[in-house]
C-alpha positions in Angstrom: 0.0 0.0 0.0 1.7 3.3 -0.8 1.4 6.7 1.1 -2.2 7.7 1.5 -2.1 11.3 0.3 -3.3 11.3 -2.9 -1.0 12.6 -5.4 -2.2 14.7 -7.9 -0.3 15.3 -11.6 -0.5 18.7 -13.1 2.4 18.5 -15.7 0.8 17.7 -19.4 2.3 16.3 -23.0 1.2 15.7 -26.5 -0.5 12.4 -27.5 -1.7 11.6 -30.7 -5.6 12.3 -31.6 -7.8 9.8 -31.0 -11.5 8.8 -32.6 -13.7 10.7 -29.7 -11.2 11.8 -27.6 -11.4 13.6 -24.9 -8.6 15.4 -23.0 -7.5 14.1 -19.3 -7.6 17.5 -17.1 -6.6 16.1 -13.8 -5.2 12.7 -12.6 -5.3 11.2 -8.6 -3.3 8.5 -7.5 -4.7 7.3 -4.2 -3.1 4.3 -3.5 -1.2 1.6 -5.7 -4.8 0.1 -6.7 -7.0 2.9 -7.3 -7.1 6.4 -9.1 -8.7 8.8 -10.6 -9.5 11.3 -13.3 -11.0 13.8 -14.6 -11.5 14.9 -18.7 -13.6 17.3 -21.2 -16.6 16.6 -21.4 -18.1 16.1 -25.2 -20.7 18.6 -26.5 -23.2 16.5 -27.7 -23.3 14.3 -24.2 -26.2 14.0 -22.1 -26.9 11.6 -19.6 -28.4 11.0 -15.8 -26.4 11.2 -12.7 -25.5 7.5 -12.1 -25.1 5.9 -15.8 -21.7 4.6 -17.4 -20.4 4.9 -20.8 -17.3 3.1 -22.5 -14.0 4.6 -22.4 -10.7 3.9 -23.2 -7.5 4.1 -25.5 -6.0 2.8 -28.5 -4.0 -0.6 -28.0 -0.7 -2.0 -29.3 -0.5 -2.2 -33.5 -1.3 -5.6 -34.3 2.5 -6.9 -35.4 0.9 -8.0 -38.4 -1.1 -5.6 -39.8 0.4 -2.2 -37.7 -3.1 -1.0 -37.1 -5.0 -0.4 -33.4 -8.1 -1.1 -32.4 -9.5 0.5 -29.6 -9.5 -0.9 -26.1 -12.8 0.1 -24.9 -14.9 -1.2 -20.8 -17.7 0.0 -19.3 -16.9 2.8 -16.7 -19.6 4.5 -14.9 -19.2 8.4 -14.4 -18.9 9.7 -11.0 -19.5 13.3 -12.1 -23.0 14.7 -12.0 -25.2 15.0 -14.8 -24.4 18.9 -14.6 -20.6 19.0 -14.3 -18.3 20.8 -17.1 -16.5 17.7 -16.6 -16.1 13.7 -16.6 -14.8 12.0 -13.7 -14.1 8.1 -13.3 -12.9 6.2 -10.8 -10.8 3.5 -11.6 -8.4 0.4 -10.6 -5.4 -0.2 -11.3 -5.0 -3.8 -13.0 -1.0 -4.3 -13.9 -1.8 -6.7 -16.8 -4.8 -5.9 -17.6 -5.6 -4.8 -21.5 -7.0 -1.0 -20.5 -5.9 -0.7 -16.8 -2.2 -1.2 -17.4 -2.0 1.4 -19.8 -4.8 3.8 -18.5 -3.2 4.0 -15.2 -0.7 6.1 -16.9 -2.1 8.6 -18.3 -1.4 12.5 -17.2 -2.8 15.5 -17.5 -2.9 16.4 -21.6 -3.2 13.0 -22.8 -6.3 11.7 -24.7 -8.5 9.3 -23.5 -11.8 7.7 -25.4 -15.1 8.6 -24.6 -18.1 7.2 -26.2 -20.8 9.6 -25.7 -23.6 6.9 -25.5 -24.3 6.9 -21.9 -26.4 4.2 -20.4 -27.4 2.0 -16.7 -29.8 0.9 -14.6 -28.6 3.3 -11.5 -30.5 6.3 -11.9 -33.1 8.3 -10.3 -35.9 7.5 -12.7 -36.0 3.4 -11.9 -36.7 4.0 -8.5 -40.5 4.7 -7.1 -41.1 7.8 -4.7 -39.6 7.0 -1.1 -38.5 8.7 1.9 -34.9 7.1 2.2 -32.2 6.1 -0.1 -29.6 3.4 0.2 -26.8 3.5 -1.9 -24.4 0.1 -1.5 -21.3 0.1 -3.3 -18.1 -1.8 -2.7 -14.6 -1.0 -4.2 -15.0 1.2 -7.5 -18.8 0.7 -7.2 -18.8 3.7 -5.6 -18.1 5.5 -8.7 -22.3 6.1 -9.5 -23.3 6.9 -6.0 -19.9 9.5 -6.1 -22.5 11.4 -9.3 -25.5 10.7 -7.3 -25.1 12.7 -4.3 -23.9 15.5 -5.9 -26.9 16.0 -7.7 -29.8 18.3 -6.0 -32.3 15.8 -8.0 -31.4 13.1 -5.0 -32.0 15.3 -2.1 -35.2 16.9 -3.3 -36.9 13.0 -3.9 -35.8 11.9 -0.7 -35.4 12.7 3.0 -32.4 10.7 3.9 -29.6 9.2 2.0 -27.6 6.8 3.1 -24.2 5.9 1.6 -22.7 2.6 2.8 -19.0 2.0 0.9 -16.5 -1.1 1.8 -13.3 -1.5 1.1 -10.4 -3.8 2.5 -8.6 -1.2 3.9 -8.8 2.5 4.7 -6.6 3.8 2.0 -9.4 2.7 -0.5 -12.1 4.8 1.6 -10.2 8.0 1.0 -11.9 9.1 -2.7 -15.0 8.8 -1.0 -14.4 10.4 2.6 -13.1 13.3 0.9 -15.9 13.7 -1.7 -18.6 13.1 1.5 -16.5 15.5 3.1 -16.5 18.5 0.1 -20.3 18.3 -0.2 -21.0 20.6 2.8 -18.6 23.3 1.5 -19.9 23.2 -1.9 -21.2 26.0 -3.3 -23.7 24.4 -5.9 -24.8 22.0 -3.6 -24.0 22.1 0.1 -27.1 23.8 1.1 -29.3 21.3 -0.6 -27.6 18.6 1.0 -27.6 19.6 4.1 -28.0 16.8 7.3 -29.7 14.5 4.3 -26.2 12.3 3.8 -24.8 10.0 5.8 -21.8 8.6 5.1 -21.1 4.6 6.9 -18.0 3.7 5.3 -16.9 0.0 6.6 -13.1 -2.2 6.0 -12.8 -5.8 5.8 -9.3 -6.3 6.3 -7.6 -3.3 8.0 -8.9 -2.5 11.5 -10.8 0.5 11.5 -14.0 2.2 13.1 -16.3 0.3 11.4 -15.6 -3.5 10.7 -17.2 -6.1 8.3 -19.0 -7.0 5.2 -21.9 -4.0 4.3 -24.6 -7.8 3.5 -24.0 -8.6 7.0 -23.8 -5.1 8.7 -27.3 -4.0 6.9 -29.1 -8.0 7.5 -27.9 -7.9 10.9 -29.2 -4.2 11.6 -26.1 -2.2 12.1 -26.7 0.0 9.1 -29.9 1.4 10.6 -28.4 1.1 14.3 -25.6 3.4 13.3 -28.1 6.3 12.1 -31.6 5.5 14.7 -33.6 3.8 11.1 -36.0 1.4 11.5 -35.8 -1.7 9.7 -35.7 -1.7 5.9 -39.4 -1.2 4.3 -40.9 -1.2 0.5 -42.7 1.6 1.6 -40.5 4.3 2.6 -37.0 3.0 1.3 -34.7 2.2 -1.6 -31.7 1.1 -2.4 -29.1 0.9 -4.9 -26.1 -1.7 -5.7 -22.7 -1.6 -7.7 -20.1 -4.1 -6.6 -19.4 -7.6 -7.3 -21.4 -10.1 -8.5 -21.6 -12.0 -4.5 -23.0 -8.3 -3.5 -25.4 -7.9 -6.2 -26.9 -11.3 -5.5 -26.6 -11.0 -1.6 -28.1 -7.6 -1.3 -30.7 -8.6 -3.6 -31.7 -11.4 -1.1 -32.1 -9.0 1.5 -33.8 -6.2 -0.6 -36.8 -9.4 -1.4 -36.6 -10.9 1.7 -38.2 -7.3 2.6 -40.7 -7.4 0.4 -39.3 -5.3 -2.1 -39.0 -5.8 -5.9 -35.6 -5.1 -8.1 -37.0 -2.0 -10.5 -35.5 -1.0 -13.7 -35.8 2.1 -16.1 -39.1 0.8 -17.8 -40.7 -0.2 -14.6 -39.1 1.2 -11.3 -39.7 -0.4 -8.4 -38.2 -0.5 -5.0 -34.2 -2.1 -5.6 -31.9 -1.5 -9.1 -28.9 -3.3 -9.2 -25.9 -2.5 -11.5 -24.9 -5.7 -13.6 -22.7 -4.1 -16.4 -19.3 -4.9 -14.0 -19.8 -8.1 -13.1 -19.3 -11.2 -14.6 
């Protein structure tokens, strides 16, 4: 694990041009596993606070022919709908295809950006309620990080809870110090208000808050923590992003309370993210 203070890269060089590129405006190193960035945004893009679109760069020349094709995954954009910018939060993946080379990109360089946003974790899929969960694990975080800094989330509901695990307590710093910004914003600060709470949890590295977010929100803790009563189809939602075991184990809970997993053609009470899991 390397130093905790994130470190930020403000020098830029020339790249080459690339088919929908966009132009990398900030780059945040938080730990040896995790980043992220920041880059133009394209004119013609529109989309909702909490949907993804594919991004990426060009990779090697093909030793036969010498030409590149583009190395394109699903990343989901942690800026809000109304931001000048495009943010994603990434990992770092030493041999993976995109990772290995994305984690290397500085300020001035080009990155793709197809401007065809889509997802299931938006406002819209979800019915009227008083109190929003937002589960994320890892990167997962990366939809809820657009979601609560939009003022659409806080004038739908009353409460919004943001529950993020990570192994260790280096990996919770992206979203401490966006939970942290939001009061001092001057867009939205005033509209959020007391309405977030933040319950950040690690699984490996001692911290103030210990253990798996399916066990800590089954067993109660969740609600404990912030005085909630027990998870109802009436007055609460929730939405997912993480791995395919937190998908399928918050989705057990979600039903075993009598609510039903909503999408954006008929929103119901649950919406789980799919698109990064296997």
């Amino acid at each position: 694990m390397t130093d905790q203070n994130p470190i930020t890269t403000t020098e830029a060089k020339p790249v080459p041009v690339l088919p929908d590129a966009q132009t990398v405006t900030k780059v945040t190193h938080y730990t040896d596993r995790l980043f992220s960035f920041r880059v133009t945004r394209p004119a013609s893009l529109r989309f909702r606070s909490g949907e993804f679109v594919m991004i990426g760069l060009m990779g090697d020349p093909d030793p036969k022919t010498g030409k590149q094709k583009p190395l394109l995954r699903a990343y989901s954009i942690a800026s809000p709908s109304w931001d000048d910018e495009l943010e994603f939060y990434s990992i770092k993946v030493q041999d993976g295809p995109l990772t290995s080379k994305l984690q290397n990109i500085q300020v001035g360089d080009e990155v793709i950006v197809r401007p065809k946003p889509v997802g299931t974790l938006v406002l819209d899929a979800l019915l009227p309620a008083k109190r929003m969960y937002f589960i994320a694990t890892g990167t997962g975080i990366a939809p809820f990080a657009s979601l609560i800094r939009d003022p659409d989330l806080y004038e739908r509901y009353d409460e919004v809870i943001l529950c993020h695990t990570c192994r260790e307590t280096a990996e919770l710093k992206y979203g401490a110090d966006l939970v942290a910004s939001l009061s001092d914003d001057p867009l939205i600060g005033e509209v959020v208000g007391d309405k977030l709470k933040y319950f950040p949890t690690t699984t490996q590295e001692p911290s103030a808050r210990m253990g798996r977010i399916t066990h800590l929100l089954k067993d109660g803790e969740v609600a404990k923590e912030f005085g909630l009563p027990p998870l109802n189809p009436e007055t609460d939602r929730l939405m997912v992003c993480g791995s395919m075991g937190l998908n399928v184990d918050i989705k057990a809970i979600c039903e075993a309370a009598g609510m039903t997993e909503g999408s954006n053609s008929q929103p119901a009470e649950f919406v789980v993210e799919k698109a990064f899991v296997g």
